[in-house]
Every structure is written in C-alpha cells, then in structure tokens.
TORTOR-210638 format. One line per field, with one value per residue (C-alpha): x, y, z; residue number from 0. Coordinates in pm, whole numbers, plus 50000, padded with zeros to 5 digits. Layout:
N
px c(X/...)
py c(Y/...)
pz c(Z/...)
i c(NUM/...)
END
This chain:
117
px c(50000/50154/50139/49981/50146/50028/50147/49948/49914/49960/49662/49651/49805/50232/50250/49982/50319/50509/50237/50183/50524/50556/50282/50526/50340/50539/50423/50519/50392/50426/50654/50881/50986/50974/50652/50499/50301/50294/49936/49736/49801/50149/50108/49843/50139/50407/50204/50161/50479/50579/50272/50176/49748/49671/49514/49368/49068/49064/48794/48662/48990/49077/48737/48807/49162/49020/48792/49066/49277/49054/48976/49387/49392/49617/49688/49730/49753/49473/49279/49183/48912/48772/48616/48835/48784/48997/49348/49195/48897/49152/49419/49135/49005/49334/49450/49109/49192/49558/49470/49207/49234/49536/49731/49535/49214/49217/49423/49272/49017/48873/48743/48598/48757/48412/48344/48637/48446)
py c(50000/50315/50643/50983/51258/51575/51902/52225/52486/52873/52938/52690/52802/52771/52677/52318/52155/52152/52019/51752/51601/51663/51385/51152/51232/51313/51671/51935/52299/52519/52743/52430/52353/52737/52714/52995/53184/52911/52886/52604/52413/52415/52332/52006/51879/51899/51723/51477/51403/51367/51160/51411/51456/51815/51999/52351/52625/52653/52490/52588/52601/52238/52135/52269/52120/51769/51778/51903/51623/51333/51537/51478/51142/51274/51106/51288/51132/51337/51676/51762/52098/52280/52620/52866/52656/52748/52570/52345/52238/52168/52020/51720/51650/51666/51422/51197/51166/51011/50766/50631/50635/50481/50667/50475/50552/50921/50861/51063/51170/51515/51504/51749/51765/51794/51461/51316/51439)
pz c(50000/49868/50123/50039/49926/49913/49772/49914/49675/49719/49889/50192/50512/50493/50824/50757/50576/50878/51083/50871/50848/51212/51208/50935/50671/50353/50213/50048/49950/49699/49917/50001/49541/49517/49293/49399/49138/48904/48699/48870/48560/48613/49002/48920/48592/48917/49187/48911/48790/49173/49211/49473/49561/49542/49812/49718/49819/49470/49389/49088/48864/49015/48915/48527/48534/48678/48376/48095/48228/48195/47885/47797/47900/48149/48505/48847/49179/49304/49392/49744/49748/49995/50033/50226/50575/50929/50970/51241/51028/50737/50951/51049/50719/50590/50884/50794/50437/50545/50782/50598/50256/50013/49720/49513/49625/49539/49188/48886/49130/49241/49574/49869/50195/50347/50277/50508/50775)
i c(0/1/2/3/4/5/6/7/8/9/10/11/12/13/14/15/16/17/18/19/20/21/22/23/24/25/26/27/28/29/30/31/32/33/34/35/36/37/38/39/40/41/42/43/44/45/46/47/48/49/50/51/52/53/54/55/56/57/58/59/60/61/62/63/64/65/66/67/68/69/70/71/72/73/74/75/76/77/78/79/80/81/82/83/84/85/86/87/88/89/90/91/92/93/94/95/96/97/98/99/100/101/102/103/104/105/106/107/108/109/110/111/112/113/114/115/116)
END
C-alpha cells in the first residue's frame, strides 16, 4: 500500500506543511519547490509528475483542470478541494483523508475535503 502525498498549493496556510510532516506524513507545499506563482496548471502537471494529491481552496479552477485532464487522458495522483475553511477544520480533514484512505484511492480523482468528515 503506497502512502499519500500531498502538495498544498499557494493558497493553503504555509504553516499546515510543517504540521503535517511533524505527524510523518510526507508533504510538500508550493513554498517548500519554490513554485509559487505558478498557473494552477502548472502546480496540478508537478504534483503529478511527483505523484503528489493536490490539496487547494481553489475549487473551481481544480474542478476545470480535473475535467481538461481526463479530457487529455492525462493522470494525476489526486485533487483535494475545499472552500476557504479554518486551519483546524483543514488540519482534520486533511489528517482523515491520510489515515484512511490509500494513494490509490484518490488517483485521477477530484474530491471534497468535506466529505472526510
């Protein structure tokens, strides 16, 4: 069983990285492969060539670029959405997500948070 990865995108809270590997978990953010202002194109072709799951509050240009890359044929490990939500909030999903859920089970997916309640 292959672990999640994540990558956090620009607009989730720097400081949730961190936190996470302080937990083991393997993660990285767009601050950490000095991706920062990147198009979210470029940020979901990265994750996927790392075979890293997305996370974003982006929701609605994660939603178009899930769709263009099925569209493709393209793979991705991944998307993780989630309306602008309080680190807490996010930190728990995000926490849900990893210790129940395998790297394969969220391949070429798009999924809300919400729904690792």
């Amino acid at each position: 069983m292959d672990a999640i990865k994540l990558y956090l995108d620009e607009d989730i809270f720097r400081i949730l990285a961190p936190v996470l590997r302080s937990h083991g978990y393997d993660v990285l953010s767009v601050y950490d492969v000095e991706m920062t202002g990147k198009t979210d194109r470029e940020q979901l072709e990265w994750a996927a060539d790392q075979n890293r799951v997305m996370v974003s509050f982006n929701v609605r240009h994660y939603a178009d670029l899930a769709e263009t890359f099925y569209n493709e044929g393209k793979t991705h490990a991944g998307i993780l959405v989630s309306p602008q939500i309080g680190f807490s909030d996010l930190l728990r999903l995000i926490l849900n997500v990893l210790s129940k859920s395998k790297s394969e089970d969220l391949r070429n997916t798009f999924q809300w948070l919400q729904g690792w309640r």
